[in-house]
Structure formats: structure tokens, C-alpha cells
C-alpha positions in Angstrom: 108.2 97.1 86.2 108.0 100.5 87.7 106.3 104.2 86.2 105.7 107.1 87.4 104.5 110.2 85.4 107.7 112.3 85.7 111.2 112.1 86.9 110.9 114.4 89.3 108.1 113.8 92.5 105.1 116.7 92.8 103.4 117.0 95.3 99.6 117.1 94.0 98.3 118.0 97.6 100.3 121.4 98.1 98.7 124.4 98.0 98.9 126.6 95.1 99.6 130.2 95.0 97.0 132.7 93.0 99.8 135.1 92.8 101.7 133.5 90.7 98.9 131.8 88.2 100.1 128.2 89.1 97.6 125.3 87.7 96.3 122.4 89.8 98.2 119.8 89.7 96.9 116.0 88.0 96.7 113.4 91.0 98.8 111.1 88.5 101.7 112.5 89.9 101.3 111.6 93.6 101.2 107.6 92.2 103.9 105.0 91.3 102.1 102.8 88.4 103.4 99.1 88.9 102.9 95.7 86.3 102.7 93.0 88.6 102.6 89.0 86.5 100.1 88.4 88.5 98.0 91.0 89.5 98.4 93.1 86.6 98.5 96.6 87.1 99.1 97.9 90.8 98.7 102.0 91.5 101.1 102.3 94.6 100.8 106.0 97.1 104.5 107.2 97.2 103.6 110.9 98.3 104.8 110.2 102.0 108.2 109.9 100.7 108.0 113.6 99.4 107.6 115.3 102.9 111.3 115.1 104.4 110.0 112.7 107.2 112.2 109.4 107.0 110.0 108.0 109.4 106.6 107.9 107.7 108.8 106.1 104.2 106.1 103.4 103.1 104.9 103.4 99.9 100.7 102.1 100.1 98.6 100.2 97.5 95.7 102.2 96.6 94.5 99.9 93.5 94.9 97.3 91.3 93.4 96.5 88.0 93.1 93.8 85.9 89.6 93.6 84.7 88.8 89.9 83.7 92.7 89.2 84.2 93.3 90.8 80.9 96.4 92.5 82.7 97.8 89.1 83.9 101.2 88.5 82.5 102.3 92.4 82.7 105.9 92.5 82.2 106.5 96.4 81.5 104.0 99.7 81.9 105.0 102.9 81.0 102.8 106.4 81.7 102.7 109.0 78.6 100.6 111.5 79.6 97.4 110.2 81.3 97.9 107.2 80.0 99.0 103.8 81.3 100.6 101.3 78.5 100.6 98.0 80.0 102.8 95.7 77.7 101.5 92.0 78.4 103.0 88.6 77.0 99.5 86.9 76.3 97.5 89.5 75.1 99.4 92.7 73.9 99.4 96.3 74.6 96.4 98.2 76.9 95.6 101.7 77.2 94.3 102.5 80.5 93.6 105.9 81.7 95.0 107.2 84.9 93.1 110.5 84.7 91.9 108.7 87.9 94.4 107.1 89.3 91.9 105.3 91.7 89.6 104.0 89.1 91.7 102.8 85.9 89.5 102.7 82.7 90.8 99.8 79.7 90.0 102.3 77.0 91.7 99.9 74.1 93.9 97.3 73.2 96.6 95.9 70.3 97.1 92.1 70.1 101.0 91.5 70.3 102.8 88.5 69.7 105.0 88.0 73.3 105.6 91.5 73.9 108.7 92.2 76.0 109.4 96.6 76.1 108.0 99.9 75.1 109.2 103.0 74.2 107.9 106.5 73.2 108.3 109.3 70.8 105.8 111.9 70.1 102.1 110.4 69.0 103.6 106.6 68.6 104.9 103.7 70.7 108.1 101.6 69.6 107.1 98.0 70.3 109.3 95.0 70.6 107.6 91.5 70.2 108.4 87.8 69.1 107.9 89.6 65.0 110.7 92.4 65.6 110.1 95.9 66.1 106.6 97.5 65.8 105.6 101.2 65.3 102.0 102.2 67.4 100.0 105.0 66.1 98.6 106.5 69.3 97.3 109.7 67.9 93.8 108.3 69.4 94.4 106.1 72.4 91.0 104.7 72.1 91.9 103.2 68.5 95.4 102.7 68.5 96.9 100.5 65.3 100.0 98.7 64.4 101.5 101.4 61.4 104.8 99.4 60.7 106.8 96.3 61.4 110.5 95.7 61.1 111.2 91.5 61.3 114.2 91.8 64.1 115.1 88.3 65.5 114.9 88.4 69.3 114.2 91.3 69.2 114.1 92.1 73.8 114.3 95.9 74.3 114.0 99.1 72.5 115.4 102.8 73.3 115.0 105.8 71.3 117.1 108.5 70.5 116.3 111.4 68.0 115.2 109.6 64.9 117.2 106.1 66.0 115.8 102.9 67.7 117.9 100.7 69.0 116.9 97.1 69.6 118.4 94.8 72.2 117.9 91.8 69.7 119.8 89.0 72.0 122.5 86.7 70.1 122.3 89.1 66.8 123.4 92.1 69.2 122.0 95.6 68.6 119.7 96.3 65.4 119.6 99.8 64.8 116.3 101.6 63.1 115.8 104.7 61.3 112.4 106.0 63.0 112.9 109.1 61.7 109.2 108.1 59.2 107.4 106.6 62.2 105.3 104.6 59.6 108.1 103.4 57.2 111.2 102.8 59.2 114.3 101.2 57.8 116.8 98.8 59.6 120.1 100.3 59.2 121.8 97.3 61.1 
């Protein structure tokens, strides 16, 4: 599984202009954030694809990080803000911090029961796991908590859309969750 910090690339290494008030930009954005099964998490150099040169096109490792193989069995990451979430099978959901791309920090963990996909809206994470549908309050990222659970069989993939989640839950077909309380949500179907 592939993330990267936004859909559009930025260039983190262009200059910027004091005219016009513009910010540095975060370093994040220059990196591709990759969960390997093996290796965990992988921080992959994509900025040589941003400069028009079709010749120079090769993406670089610059890290990977999987302190004491926590990581191992990644199957999805996603990036929300500077913030890795690394969903594993064995272990759960990690928080690592990507302020510094480079140097990943585990800043906290949530045991999950087979984990298989992520998804985000506002402070909390939509989890899908072997027990059904989770809601993650990440209003701290260094104490994250399980606020809800909806029992979905099977449940393999979540999207979100306005106050609706909807669960790829296998043979059963799609469930469909009102989100719209984060921390009490109702199956609807």
C-alpha cells in the first residue's frame, strides 16, 4: 500500500517568494510512505519525478522502519497530517510521526484484531477488523482509544462519505453506517 501526504506533488525544495508571504513547505510532501509485509514501513524519495525530466524518473528509498518488527505484517498506511497510520494484521494500528520523514518516531499503538483498511474523518479513524467496524479517537495521537464498535461480519474495507461508512463486508455485501456520532454509530444496513 501506497501514501503520500496530498494528491497533488509539492515540491518542498523550491524556493519561496517573500513577496507573496508563502510558508515553508513540510518535507513530508517530497516522500511516498509505503507498508511493505515485510519490512514494514518504507519512506520512498519521489521528488525527481516532479522536475519535467523523464530521464532522471526513479523513485529512491531513503528509510525504512520497523522498530523491533512491530511493523511487520503492514498491509495498509495512510498519512493524516504528520502522521503515518500503519494498519498491521498481528498487532494493530501505529502512529508514527513523519514530521521527519528520515527518522520515523512510534508515538502509540491500538491492538486490532486482523486489521485489513483505514479511513479518515476529522479527529477519528474508521477501522475495519476481524470484530466489524471500529471508530478511533485520534484527538491525541500519542493516546489514541477504540470509542465504538459495530460487529460487521467480514467486514474488508471501509470508505467514508459525509456522515456514511460504507463497509466492503465480503459475502454479506455492503453494510452501511451512520458515522454521523463518531462514538455511537448505527448500522443502517
Amino acid at each position: 500500500w501506497v501514501a503520500v501526504s496530498v494528491p497533488l506533488p509539492i515540491d518542498p525544495t523550491r524556493s519561496q517568494r517573500p513577496e507573496n508571504e508563502e510558508q515553508k513547505v513540510s518535507p513530508i510532501f517530497r516522500y511516498a510512505f509505503v507498508a511493505d509485509y515485510m519490512e514494514g514501513l518504507v519512506v520512498v524519495d519521489y521528488l525527481s519525478l516532479l522536475d519535467g525530466n523523464p530521464s532522471n524518473n526513479h523513485l529512491q528509498r531513503v528509510a525504512t522502519f520497523n522498530p523491533q518488527s512491530l511493523l511487520t505484517s503492514a498491509v495498509k498506511v495512510k498519512v493524516w497530517g504528520e502522521h503515518a497510520y500503519v494498519l498491521t494484521k498481528d498487532y494493530g494500528l501505529f502512529v508514527v510521526n513523519i514530521s521527519d520523514p528520515l527518522c520515523p518516531r512510534l508515538v502509540s499503538m491500538v491492538p486490532l484484531n486482523c486489521a485489513t483498511s483505514i479511513d479518515f474523518q476529522f479527529r477519528y479513524a474508521f477501522v475495519t477488523d476481524a470484530d466489524g467496524l471500529k471508530t478511533v479517537d485520534l484527538t491525541h495521537p500519542d493516546r489514541p482509544f477504540v470509542a465504538a464498535i459495530v460487529s460487521i461480519d467480514d467486514a474488508r474495507d471501509v470508505w467514508l462519505m459525509a456522515t456514511r461508512a460504507y463497509v466492503a463486508a465480503g459475502r454479506n455485501g455492503i453494510a452501511i453506517v451512520d458515522v454521523d456520532s463518531p462514538e455511537h454509530p448505527s448500522s443502517l444496513r
